[in-house]
N, CA, C and O atoms as a printed pandas DataFrame, in Angstrom:
     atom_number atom_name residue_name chain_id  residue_number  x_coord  y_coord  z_coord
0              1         N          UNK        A               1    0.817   -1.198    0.000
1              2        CA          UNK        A               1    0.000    0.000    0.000
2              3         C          UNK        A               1    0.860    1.262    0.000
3              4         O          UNK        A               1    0.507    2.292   -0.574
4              5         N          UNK        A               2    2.345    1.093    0.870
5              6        CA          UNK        A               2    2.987    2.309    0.826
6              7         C          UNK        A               2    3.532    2.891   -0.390
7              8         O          UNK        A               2    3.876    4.073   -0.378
8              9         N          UNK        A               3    3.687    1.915   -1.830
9             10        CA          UNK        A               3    4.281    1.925   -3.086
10            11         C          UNK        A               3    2.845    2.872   -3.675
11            12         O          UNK        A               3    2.800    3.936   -4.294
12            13         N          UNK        A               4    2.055    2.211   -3.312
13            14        CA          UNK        A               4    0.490    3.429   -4.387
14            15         C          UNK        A               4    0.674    4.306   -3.746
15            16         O          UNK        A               4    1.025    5.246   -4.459
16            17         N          UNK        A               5    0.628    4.635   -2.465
17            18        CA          UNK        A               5    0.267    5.920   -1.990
18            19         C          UNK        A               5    1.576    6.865   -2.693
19            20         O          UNK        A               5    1.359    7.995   -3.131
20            21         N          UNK        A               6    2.643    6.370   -2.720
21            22        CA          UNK        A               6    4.027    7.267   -3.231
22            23         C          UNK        A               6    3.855    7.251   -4.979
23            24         O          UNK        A               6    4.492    8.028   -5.690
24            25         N          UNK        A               7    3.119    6.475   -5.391
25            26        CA          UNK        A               7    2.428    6.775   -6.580
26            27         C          UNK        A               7    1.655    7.612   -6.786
27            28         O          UNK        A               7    1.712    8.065   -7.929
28            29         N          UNK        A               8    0.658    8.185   -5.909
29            30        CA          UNK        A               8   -0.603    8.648   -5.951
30            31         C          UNK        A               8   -0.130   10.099   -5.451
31            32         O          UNK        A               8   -0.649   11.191   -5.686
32            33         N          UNK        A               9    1.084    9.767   -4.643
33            34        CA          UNK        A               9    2.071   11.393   -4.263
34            35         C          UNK        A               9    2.812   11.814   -5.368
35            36         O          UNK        A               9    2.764   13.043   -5.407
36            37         N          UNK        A              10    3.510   11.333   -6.331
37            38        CA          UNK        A              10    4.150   11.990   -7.151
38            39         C          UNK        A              10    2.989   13.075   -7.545
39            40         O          UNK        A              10    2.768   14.243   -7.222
40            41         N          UNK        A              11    2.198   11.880   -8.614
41            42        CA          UNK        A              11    1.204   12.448   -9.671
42            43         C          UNK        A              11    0.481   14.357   -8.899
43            44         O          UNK        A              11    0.634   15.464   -9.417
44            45         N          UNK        A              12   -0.197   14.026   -7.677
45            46        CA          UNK        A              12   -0.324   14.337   -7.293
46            47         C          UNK        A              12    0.687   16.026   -6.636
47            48         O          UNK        A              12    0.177   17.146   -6.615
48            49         N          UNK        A              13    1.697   15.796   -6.324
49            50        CA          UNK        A              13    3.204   16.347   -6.260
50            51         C          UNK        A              13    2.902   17.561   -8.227
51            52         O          UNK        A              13    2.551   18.712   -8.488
52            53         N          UNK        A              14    3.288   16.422   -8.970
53            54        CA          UNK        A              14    3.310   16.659  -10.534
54            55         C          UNK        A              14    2.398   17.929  -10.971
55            56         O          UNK        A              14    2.782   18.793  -11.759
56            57         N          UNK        A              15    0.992   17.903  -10.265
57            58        CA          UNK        A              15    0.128   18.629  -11.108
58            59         C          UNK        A              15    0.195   19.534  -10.077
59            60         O          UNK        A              15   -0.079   20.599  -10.630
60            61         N          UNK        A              16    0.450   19.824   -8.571
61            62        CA          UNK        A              16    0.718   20.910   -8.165
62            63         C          UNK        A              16    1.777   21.719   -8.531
63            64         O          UNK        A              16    1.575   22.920   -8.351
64            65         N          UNK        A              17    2.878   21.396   -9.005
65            66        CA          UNK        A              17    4.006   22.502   -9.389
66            67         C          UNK        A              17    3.667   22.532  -10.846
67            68         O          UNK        A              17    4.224   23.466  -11.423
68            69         N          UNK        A              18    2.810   21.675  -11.715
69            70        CA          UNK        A              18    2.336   22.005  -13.040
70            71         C          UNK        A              18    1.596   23.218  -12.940
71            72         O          UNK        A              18    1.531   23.914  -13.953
72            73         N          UNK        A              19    0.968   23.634  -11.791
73            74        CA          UNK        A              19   -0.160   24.614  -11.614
74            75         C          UNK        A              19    0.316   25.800  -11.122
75            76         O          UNK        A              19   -0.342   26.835  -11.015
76            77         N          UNK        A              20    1.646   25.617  -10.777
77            78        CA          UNK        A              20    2.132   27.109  -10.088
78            79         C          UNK        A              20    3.112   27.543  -11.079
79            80         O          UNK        A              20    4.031   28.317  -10.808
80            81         N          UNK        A              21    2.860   26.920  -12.489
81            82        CA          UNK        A              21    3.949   27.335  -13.597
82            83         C          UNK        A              21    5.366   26.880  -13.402
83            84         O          UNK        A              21    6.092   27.686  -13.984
84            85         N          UNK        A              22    6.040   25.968  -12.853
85            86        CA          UNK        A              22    7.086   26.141  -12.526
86            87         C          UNK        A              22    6.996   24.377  -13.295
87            88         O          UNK        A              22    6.903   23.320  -12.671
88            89         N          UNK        A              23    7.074   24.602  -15.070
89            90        CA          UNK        A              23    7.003   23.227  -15.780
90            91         C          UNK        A              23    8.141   22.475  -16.280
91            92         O          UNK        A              23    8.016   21.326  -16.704
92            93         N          UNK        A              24    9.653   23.322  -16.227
93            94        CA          UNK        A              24   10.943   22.722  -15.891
94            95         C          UNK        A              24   11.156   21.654  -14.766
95            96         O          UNK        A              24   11.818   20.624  -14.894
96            97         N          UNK        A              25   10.392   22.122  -13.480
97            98        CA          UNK        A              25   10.405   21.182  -12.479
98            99         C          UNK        A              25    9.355   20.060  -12.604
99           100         O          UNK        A              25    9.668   18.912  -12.286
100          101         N          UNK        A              26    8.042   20.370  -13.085
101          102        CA          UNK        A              26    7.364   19.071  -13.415
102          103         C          UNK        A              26    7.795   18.386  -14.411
103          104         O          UNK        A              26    7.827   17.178  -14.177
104          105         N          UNK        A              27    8.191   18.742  -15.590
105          106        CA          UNK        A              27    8.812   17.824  -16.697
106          107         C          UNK        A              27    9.976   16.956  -16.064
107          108         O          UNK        A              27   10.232   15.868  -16.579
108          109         N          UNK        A              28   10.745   17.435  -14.878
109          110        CA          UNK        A              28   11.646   16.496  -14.426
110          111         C          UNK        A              28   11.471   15.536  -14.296
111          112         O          UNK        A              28   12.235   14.587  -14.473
112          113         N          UNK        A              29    9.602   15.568  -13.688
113          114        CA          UNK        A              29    9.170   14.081  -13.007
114          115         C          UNK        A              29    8.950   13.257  -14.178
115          116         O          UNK        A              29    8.160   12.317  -14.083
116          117         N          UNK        A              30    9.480   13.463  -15.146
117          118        CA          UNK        A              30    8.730   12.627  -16.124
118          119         C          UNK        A              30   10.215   11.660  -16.535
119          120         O          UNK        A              30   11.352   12.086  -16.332
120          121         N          UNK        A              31    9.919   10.371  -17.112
121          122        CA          UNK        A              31   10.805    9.113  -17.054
122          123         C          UNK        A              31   12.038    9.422  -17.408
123          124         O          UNK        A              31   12.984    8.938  -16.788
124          125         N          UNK        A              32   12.224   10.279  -18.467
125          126        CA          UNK        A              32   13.441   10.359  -18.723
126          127         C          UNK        A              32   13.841   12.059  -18.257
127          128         O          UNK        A              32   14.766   12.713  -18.738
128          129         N          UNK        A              33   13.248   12.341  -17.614
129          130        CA          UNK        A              33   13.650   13.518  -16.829
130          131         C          UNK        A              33   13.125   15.063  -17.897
131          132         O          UNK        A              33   13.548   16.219  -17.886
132          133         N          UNK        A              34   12.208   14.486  -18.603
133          134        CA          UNK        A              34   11.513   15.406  -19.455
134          135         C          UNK        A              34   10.236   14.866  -19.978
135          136         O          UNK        A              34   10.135   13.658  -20.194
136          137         N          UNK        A              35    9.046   15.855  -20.242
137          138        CA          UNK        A              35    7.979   15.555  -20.609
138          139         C          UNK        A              35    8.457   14.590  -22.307
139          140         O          UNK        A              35    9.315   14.822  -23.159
140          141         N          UNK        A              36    7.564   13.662  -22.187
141          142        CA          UNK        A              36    7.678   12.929  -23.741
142          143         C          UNK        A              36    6.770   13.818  -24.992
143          144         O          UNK        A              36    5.648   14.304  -24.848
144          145         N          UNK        A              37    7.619   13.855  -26.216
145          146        CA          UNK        A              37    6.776   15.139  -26.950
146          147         C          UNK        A              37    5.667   14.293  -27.498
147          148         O          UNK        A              37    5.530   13.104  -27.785
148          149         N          UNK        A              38    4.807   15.553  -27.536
149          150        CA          UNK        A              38    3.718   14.662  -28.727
150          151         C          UNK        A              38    2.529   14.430  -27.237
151          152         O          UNK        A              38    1.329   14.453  -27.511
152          153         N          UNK        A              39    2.973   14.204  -25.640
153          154        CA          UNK        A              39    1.997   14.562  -24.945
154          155         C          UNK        A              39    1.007   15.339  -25.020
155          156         O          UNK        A              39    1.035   16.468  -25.510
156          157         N          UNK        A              40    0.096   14.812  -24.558
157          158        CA          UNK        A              40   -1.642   15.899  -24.626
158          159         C          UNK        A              40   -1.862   15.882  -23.246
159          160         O          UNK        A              40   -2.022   14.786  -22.710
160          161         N          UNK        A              41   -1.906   17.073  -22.467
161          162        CA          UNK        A              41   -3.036   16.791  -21.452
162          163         C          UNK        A              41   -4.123   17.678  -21.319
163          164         O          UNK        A              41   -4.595   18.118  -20.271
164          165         N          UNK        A              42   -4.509   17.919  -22.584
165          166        CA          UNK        A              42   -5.974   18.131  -22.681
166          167         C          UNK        A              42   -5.927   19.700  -22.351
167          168         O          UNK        A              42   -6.783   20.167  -21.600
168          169         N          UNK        A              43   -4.985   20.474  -22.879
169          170        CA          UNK        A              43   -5.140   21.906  -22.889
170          171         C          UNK        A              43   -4.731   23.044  -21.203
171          172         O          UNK        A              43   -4.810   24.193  -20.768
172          173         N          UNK        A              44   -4.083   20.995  -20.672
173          174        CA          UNK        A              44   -4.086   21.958  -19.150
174          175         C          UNK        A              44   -2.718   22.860  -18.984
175          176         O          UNK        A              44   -2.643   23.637  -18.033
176          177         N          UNK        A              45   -1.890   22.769  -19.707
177          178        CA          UNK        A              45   -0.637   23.622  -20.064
178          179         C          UNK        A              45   -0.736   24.807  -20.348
179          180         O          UNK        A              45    0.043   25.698  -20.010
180          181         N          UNK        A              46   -1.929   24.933  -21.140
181          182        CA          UNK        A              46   -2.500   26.358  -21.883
182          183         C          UNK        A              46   -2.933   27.156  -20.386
183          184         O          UNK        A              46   -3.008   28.385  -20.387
184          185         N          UNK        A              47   -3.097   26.690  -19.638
185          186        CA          UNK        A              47   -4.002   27.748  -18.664
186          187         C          UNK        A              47   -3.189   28.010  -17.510
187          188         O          UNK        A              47   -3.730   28.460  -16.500
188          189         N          UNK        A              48   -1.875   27.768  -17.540
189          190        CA          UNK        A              48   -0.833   28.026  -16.236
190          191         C          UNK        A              48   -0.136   29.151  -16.545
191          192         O          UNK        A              48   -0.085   29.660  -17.665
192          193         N          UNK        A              49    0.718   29.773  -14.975
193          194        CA          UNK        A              49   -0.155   29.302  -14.101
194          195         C          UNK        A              49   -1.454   29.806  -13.936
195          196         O          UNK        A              49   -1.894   30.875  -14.359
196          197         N          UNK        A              50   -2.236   28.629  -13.048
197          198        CA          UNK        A              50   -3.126   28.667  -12.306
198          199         C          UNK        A              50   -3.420   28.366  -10.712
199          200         O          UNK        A              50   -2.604   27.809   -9.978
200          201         N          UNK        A              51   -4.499   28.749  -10.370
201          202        CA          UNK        A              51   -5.123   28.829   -8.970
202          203         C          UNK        A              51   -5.714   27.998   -8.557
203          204         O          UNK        A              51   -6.920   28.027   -8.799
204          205         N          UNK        A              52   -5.160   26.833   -7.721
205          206        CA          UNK        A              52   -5.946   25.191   -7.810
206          207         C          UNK        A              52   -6.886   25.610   -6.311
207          208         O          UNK        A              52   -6.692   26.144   -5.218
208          209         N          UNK        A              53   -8.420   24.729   -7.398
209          210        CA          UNK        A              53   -9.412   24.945   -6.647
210          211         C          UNK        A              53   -9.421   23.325   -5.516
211          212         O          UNK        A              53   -9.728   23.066   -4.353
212          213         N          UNK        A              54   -8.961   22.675   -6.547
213          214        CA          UNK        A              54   -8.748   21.118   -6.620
214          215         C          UNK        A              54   -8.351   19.788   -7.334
215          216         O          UNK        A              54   -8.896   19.233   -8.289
216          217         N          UNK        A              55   -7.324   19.454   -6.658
217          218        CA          UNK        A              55   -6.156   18.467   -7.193
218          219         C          UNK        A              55   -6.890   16.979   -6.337
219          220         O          UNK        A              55   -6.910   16.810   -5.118
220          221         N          UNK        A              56   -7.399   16.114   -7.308
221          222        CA          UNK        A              56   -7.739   15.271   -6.512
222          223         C          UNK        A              56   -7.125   14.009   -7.182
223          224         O          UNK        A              56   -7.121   13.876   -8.406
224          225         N          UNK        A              57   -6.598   13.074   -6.312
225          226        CA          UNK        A              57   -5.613   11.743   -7.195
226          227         C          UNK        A              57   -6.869   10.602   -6.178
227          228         O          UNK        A              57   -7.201   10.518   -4.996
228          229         N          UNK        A              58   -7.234    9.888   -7.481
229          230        CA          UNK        A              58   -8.257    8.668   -6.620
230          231         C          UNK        A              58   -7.985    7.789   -6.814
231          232         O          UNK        A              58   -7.494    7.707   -7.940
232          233         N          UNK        A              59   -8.029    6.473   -6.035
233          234        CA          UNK        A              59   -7.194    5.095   -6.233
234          235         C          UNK        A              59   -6.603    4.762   -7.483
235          236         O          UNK        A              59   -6.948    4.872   -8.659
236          237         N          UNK        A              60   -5.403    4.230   -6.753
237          238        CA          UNK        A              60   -4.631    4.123   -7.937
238          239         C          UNK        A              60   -4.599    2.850   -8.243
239          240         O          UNK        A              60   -4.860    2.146   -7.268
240          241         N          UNK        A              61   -4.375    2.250   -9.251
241          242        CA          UNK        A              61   -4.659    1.081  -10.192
242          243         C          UNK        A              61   -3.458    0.672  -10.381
243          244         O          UNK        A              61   -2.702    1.480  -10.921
244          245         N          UNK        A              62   -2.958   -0.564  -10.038
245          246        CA          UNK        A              62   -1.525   -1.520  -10.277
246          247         C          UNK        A              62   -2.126   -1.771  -11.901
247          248         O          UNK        A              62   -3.325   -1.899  -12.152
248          249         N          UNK        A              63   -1.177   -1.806  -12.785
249          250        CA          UNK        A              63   -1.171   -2.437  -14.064
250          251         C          UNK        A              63   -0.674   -3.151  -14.492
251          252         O          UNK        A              63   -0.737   -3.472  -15.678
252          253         N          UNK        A              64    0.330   -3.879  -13.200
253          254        CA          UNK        A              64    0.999   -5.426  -13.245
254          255         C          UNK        A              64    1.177   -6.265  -12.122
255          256         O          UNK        A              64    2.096   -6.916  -11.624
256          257         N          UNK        A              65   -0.036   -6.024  -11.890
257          258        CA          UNK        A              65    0.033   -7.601  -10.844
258          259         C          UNK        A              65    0.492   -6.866   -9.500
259          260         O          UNK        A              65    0.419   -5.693   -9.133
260          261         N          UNK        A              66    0.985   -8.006   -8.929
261          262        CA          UNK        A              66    1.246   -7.683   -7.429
262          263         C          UNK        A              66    3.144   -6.979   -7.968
263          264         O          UNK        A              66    3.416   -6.122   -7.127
264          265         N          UNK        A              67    3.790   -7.049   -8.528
265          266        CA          UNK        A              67    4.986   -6.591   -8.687
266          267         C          UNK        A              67    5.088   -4.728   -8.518
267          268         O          UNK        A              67    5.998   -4.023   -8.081
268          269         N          UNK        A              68    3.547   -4.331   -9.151
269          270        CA          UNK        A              68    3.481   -3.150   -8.651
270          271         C          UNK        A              68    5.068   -2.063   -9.662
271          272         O          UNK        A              68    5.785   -1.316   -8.998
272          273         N          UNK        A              69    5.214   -2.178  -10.696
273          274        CA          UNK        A              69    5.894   -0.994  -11.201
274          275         C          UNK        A              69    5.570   -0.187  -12.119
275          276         O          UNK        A              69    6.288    0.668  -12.637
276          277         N          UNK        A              70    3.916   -0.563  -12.462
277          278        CA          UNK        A              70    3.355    0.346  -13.475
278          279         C          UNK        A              70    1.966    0.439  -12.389
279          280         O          UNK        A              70    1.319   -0.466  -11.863
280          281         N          UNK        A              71    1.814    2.047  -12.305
281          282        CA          UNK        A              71    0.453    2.141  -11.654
282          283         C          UNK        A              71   -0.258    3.321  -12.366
283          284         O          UNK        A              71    0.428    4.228  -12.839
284          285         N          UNK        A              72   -1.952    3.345  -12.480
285          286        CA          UNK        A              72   -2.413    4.136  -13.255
286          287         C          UNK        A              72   -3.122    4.679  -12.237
287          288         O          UNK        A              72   -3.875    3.948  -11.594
288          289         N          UNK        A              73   -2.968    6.374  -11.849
289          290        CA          UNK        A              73   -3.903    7.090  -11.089
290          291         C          UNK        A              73   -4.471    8.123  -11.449
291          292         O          UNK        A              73   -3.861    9.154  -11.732
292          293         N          UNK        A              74   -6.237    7.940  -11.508
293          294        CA          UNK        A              74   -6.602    8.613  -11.470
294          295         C          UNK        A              74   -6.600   10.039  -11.524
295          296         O          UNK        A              74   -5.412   10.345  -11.627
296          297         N          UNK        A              75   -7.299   11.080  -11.508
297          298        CA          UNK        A              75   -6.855   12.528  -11.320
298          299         C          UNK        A              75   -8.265   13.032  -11.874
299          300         O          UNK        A              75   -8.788   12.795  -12.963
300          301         N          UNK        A              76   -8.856   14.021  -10.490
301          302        CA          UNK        A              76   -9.766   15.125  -11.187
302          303         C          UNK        A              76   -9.563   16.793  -10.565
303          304         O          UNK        A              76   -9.447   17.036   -9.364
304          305         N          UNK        A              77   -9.553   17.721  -11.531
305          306        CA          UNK        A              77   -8.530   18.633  -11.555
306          307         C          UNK        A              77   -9.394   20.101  -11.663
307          308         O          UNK        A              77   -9.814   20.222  -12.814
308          309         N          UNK        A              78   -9.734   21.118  -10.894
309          310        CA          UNK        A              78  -10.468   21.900  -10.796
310          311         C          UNK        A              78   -9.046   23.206  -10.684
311          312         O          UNK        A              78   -8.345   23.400   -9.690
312          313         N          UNK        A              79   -8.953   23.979  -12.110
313          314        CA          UNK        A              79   -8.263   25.323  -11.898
314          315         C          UNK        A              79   -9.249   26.512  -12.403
315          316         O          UNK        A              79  -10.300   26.483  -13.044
316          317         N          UNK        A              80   -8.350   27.746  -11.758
317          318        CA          UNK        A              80   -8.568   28.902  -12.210
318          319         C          UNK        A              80   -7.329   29.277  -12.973
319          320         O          UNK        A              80   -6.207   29.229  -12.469
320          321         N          UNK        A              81   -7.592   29.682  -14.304
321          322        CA          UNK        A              81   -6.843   29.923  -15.226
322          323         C          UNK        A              81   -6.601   31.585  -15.041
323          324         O          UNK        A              81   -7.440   32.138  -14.331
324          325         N          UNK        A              82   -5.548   32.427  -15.605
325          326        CA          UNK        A              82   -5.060   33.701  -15.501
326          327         C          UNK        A              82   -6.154   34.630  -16.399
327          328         O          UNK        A              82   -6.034   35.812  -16.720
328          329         N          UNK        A              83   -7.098   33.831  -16.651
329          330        CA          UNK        A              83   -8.044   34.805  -16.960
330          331         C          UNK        A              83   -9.800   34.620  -16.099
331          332         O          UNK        A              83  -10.943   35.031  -16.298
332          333         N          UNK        A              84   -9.169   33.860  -15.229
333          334        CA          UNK        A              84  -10.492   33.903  -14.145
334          335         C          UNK        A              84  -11.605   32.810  -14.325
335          336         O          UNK        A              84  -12.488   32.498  -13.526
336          337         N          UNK        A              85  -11.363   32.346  -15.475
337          338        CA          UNK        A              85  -12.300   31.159  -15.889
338          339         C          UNK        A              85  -11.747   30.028  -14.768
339          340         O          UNK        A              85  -10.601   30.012  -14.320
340          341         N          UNK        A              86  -12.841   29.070  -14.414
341          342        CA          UNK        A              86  -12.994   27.929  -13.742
342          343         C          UNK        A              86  -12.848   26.946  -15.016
343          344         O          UNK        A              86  -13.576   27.006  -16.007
344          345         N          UNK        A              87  -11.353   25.656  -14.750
345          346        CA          UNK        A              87  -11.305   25.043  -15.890
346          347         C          UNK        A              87  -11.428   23.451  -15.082
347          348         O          UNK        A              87  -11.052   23.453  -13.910
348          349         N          UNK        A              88  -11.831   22.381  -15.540
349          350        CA          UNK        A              88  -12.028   20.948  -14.715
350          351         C          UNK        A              88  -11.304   20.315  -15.960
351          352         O          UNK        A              88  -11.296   20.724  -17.121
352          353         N          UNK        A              89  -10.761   19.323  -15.468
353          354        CA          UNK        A              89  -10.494   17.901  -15.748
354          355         C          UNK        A              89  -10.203   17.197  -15.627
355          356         O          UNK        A              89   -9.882   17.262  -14.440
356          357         N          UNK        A              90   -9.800   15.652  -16.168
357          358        CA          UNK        A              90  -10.223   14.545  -15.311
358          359         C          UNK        A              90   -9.197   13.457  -16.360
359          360         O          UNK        A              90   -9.093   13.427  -17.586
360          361         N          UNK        A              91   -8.830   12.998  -15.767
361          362        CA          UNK        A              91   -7.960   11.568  -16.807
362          363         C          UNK        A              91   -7.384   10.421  -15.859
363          364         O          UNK        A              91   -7.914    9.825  -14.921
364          365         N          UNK        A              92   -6.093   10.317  -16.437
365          366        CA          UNK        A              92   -5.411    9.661  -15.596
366          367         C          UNK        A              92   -3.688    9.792  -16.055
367          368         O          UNK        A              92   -3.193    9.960  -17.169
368          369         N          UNK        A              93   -3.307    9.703  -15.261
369          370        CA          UNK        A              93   -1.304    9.590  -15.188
370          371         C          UNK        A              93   -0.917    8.169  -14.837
371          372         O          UNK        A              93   -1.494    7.608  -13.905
372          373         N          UNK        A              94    0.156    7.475  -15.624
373          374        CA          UNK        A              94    0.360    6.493  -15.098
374          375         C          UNK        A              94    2.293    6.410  -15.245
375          376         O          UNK        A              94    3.104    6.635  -16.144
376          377         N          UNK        A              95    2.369    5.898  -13.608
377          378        CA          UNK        A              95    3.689    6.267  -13.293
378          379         C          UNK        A              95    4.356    5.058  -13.276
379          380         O          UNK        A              95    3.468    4.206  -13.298
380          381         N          UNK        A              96    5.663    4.402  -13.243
381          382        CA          UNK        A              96    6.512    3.395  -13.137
382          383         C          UNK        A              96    8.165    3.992  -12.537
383          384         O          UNK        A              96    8.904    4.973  -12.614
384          385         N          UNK        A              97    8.085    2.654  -11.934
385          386        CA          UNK        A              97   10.095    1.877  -11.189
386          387         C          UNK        A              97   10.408    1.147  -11.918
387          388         O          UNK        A              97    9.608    0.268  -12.239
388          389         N          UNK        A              98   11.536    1.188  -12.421
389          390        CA          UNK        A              98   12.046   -0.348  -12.778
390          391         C          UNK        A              98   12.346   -1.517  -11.539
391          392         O          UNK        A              98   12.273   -2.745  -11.599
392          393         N          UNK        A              99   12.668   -0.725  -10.539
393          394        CA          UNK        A              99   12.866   -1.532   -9.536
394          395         C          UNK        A              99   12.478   -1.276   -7.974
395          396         O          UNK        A              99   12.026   -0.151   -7.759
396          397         N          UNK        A             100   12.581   -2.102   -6.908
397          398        CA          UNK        A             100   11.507   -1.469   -6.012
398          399         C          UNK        A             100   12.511   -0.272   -5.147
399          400         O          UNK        A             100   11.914    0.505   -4.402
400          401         N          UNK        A             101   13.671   -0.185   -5.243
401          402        CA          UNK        A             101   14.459    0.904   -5.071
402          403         C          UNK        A             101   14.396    1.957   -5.759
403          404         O          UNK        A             101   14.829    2.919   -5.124
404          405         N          UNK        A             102   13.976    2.258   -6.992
405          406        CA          UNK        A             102   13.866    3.336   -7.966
406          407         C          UNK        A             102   13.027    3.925   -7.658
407          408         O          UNK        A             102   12.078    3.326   -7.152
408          409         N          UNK        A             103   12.970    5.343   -7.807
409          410        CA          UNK        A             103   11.791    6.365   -7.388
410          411         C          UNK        A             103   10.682    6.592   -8.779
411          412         O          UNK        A             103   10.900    6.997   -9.920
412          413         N          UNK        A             104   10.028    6.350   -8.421
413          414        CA          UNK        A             104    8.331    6.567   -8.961
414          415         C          UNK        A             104    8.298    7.941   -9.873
415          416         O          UNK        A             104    8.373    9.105   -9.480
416          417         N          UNK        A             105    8.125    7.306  -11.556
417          418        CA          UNK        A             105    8.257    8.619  -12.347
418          419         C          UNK        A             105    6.980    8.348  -13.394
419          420         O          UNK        A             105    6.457    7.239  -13.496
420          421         N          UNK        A             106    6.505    9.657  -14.249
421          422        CA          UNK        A             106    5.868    9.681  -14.738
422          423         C          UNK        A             106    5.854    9.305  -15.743
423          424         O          UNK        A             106    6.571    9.980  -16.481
424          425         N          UNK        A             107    5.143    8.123  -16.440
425          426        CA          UNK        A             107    5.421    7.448  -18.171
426          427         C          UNK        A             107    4.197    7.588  -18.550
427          428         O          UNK        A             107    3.972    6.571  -19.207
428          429         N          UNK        A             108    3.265    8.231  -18.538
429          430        CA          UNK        A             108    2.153    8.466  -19.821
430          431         C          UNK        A             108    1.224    9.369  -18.879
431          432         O          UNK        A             108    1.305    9.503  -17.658
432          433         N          UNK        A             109    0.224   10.012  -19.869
433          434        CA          UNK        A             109   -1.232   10.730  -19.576
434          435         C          UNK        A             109   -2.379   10.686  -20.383
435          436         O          UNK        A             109   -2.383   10.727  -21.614
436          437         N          UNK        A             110   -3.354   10.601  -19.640
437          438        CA          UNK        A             110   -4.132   10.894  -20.632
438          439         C          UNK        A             110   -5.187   11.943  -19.965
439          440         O          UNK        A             110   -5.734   11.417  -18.996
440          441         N          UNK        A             111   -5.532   12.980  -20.152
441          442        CA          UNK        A             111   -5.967   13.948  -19.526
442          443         C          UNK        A             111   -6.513   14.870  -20.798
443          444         O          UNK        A             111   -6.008   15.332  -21.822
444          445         N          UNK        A             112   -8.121   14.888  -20.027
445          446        CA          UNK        A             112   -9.193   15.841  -21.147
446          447         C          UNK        A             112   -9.620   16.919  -20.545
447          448         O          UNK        A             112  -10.079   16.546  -19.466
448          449         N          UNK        A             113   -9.709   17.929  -20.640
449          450        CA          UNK        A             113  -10.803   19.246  -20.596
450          451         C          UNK        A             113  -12.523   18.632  -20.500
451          452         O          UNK        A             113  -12.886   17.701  -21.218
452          453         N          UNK        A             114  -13.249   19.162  -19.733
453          454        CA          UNK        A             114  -14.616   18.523  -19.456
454          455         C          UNK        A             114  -14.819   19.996  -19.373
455          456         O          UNK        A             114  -14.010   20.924  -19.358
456          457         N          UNK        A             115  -16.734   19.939  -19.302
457          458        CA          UNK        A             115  -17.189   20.831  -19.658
458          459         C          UNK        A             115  -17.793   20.710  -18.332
459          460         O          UNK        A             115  -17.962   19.559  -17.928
460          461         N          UNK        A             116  -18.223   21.878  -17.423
461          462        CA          UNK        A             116  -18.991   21.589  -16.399
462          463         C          UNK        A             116  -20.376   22.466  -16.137
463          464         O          UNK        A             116  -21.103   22.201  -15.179
């Protein structure tokens, strides 16, 4: 349980310094120490920084078994963008270790803009 929860902290970790603009330091978290190009997360780049209403990471999902080095978590995401609009959305991040010593990094997203 302590391996998801430090899963469910990165991601989590990730989209708060994604939100205070500071995206040199979130791209770090990502596998090879930079965002992978060609990523989408659904326009939430466009609106930083922003003013988090709410960062929410909900159970996180093993995607291999009990070995636990690919986990998919959740995420629903309530900002205020620099022009005052209220923006939501909702996907998921899914993070991996190669090993159970390796620290927990970000390898994919999938993250949409919702309409509320």
């Amino acid at each position: 349980m302590r391996q998801l929860m430090a899963a469910s902290d990165l991601v989590h970790g990730y989209l708060q310094t994604l939100a205070q603009g500071r995206t040199d330091a979130a791209d770090a978290m990502w596998r090879n120490g930079h965002r992978p190009p060609g990523l989408s997360e659904g326009g939430l780049r466009d609106i930083l920084p922003a003013r988090v209403s709410k960062i929410r990471t909900l159970e996180p999902e093993p995607l291999d078994g009990a070995t636990l080095r690919r986990v998919r978590v959740p995420v629903a995401l309530r900002l205020t963008g620099q022009d005052g609009r209220l923006h939501v959305f909702d996907g998921t991040y899914t993070v991996e270790h190669p090993s159970a010593d390796a620290p927990w990094k970000l390898s994919a997203a999938e993250v949409h803009a919702r309409l509320d």
